[in-house]
C-alpha positions in Angstrom: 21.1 30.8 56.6 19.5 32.0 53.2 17.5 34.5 52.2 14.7 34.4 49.9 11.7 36.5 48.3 8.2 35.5 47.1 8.4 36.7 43.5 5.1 39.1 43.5 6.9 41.0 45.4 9.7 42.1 43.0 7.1 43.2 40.6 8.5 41.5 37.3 6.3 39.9 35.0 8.4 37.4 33.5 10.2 34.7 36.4 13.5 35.1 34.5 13.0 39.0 35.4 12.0 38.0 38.8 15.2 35.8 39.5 17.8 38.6 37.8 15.9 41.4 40.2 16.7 39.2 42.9 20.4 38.2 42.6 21.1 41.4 41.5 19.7 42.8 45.2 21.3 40.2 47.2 18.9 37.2 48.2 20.1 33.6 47.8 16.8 32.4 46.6 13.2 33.3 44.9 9.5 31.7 46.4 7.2 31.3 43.8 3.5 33.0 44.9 0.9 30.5 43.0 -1.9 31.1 45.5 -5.4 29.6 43.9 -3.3 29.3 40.9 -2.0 25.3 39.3 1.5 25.3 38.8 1.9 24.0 35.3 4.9 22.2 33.3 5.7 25.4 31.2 5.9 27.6 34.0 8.1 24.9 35.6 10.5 24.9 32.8 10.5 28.2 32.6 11.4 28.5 36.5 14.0 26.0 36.1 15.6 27.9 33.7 15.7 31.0 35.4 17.1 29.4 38.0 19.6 28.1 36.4 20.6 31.2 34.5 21.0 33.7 37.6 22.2 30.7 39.8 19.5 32.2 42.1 17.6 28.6 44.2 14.5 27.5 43.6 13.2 28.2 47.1 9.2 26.7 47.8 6.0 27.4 45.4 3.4 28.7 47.9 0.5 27.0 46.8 0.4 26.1 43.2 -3.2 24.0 43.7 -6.7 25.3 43.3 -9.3 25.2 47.0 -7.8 23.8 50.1 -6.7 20.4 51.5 -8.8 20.8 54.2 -11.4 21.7 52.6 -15.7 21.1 53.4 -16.4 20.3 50.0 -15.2 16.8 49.5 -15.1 17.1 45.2 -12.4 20.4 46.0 -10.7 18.6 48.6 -9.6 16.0 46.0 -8.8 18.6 43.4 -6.7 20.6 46.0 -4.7 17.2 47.3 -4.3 16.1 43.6 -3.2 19.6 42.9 -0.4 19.8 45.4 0.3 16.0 44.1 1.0 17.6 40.7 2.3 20.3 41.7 5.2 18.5 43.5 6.1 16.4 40.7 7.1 19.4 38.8 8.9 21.3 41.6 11.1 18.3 41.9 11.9 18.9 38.0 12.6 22.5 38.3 15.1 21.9 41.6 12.8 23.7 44.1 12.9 23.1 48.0 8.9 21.8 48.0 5.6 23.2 48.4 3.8 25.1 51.2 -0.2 25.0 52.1 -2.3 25.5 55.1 -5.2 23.5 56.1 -7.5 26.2 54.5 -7.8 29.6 54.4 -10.5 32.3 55.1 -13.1 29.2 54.9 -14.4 29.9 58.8 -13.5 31.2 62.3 -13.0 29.4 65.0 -15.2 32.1 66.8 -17.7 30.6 65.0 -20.1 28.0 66.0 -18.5 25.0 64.3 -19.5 23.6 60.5 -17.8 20.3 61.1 -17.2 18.2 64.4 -12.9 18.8 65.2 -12.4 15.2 65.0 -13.6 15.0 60.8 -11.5 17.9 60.8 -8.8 16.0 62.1 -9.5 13.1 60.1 -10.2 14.7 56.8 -6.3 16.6 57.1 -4.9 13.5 58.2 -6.1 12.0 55.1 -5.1 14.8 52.8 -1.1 14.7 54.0 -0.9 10.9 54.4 -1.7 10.9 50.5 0.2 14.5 50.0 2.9 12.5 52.1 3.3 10.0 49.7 4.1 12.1 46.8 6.0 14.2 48.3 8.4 10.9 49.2 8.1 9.6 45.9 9.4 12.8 44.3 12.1 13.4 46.8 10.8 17.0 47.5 9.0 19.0 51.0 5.8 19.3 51.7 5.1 22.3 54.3 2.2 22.8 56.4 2.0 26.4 57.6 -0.1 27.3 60.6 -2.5 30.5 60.1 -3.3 32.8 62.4 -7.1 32.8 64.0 -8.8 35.2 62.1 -7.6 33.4 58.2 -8.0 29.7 59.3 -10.3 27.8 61.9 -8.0 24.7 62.0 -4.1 25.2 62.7 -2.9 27.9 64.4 -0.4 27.0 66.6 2.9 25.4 65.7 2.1 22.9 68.4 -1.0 22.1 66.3 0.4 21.6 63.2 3.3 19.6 65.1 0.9 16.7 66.6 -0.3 16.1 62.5 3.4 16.0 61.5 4.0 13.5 63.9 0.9 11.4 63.2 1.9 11.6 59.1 5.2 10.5 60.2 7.5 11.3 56.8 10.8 13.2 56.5 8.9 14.7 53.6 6.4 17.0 55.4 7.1 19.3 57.8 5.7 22.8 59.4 6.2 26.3 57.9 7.3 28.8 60.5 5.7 32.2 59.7 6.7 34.9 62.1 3.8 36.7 61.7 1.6 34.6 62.5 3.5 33.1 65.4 3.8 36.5 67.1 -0.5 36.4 67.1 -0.2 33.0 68.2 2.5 31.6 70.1 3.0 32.8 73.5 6.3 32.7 73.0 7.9 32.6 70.0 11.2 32.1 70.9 10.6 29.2 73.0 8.0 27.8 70.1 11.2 27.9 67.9 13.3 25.9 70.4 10.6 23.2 71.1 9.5 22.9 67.4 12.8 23.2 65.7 13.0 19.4 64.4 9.5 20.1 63.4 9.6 23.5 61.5 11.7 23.3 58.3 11.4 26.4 56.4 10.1 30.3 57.8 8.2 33.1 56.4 9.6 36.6 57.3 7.4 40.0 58.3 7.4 41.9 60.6 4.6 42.7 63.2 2.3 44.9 60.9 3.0 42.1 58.1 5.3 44.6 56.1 8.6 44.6 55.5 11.2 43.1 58.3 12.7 46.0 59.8 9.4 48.0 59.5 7.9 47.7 63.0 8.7 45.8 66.4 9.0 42.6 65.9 12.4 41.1 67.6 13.8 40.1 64.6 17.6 39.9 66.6 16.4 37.2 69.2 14.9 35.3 66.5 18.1 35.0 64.4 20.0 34.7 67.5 17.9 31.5 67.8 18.2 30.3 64.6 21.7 29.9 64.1 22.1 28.9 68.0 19.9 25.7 66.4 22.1 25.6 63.5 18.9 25.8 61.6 20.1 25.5 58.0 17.0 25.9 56.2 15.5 28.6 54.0 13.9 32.0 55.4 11.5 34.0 53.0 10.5 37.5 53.1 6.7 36.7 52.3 4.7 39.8 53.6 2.6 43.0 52.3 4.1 46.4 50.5 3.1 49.7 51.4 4.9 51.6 48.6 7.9 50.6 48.8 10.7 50.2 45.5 13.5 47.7 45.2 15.3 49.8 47.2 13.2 49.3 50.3 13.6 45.7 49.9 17.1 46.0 49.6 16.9 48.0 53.3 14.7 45.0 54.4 17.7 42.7 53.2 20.1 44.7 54.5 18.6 44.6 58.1 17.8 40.8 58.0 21.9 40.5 57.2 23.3 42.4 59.5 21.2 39.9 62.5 
């Protein structure tokens, strides 16, 4: 299994900083945090090169598009899908693993009387990753749809959820992100989510329970390894969570714990 870290959290301002932070601590790989941001050719280049400096991977660019594939607006729907259309072309250039996006993201509650019937929902994603799907094939590159908890996003929050549009899109290409922190909010048993999904789920977002740090609160990060390699799941695993403080050296605690599962 290999380890990865969004960049943001290293706190470098140059990627080649980023990359040399984090071979230099211990992780096989670096996630690229471009929420609400395009990911552009220069930055590309400059990722690649980083990459290929440190011999650190090029693990997923989270996000990298601007608005949300899902989105209620129609005109920023089609700027988001083109976005991660772009965005893909480039991460195939620079070596990286593919992209990850949810359906949307703080745009409504499901507690919420609803703004759009569940089957344009349905059919408005469905469009989104059947096109998303095709680039993501032409470019050879993975296209990750991650499941949000209920209280950031009204339309996939289970892996089961997510699983039924993976199936209906149909392509090697796209597959489910795995976050463990929202899985232990929604899954009843994440464990056994792991198990069902695991042909589904092709990449996974570490935190622990209070979305810090793994090794930081209670989440049973042993079992979950356990289950990982009892899968032989050979994919990446990203430490993509919030800091309270801590320095490189808290991270490298973090790492430390995740290695010795």
């Amino acid at each position: 299994m290999r380890l990865a870290i969004q960049d943001n959290l290293l706190g470098m301002n140059h990627f080649r900083d980023s990359f040399r932070l984090a071979k230099e601590i211990g992780f096989d790989g670096v996630e690229l945090n471009f929420f609400q941001r395009n990911l552009i050719q220069a930055d590309a280049l400059e990722i690649a090169k980083a990459s290929e400096i440190t011999g650190v991977e090029v693990a997923a660019v989270c996000g990298g598009y601007l608005n949300w594939i899902a989105d209620f607006d129609e005109e920023k729907r089609h700027v988001a899908v083109e976005g991660v259309r772009t965005s893909l072309e480039y991460i195939a250039h620079m070596g990286g693993v593919g992209l990850i996006a949810p359906a949307a993201y703080g745009m409504y509650a499901r507690r919420f009387p609803a703004k759009r019937p569940l089957e344009e929902d349905r059919r408005i994603l469905l469009d989104s990753l059947n096109r998303i799907a095709e680039s993501a094939e032409k470019h050879k590159v993975m296209f990750y749809l991650e499941p949000l908890n209920r209280y950031e996003d009204h339309m996939i929050n289970m892996i089961s959820e997510g699983a039924a549009y993976i199936d209906e899109v149909g392509s090697k290409q796209v597959k489910l992100l795995g976050d463990i922190f929202h899985m232990n909010i929604e899954e009843d048993n994440v464990i056994k989510t792991m198990e069902q999904y695991n042909s589904h789920i092709g990449y996974y977002h570490l935190a622990d329970s209070n979305r810090k740090l793994p090794g930081l609160a209670h989440t049973d990060f042993k079992s979950i390894f356990h289950k990982l390699k009892e899968l032989k799941y050979n994919g990446l695993l990203s430490i993509e969570c919030h800091l309270r403080g801590e320095t490189v050296e808290g991270i490298r605690r973090s790492l430390d714990f995740l290695r010795s599962l």
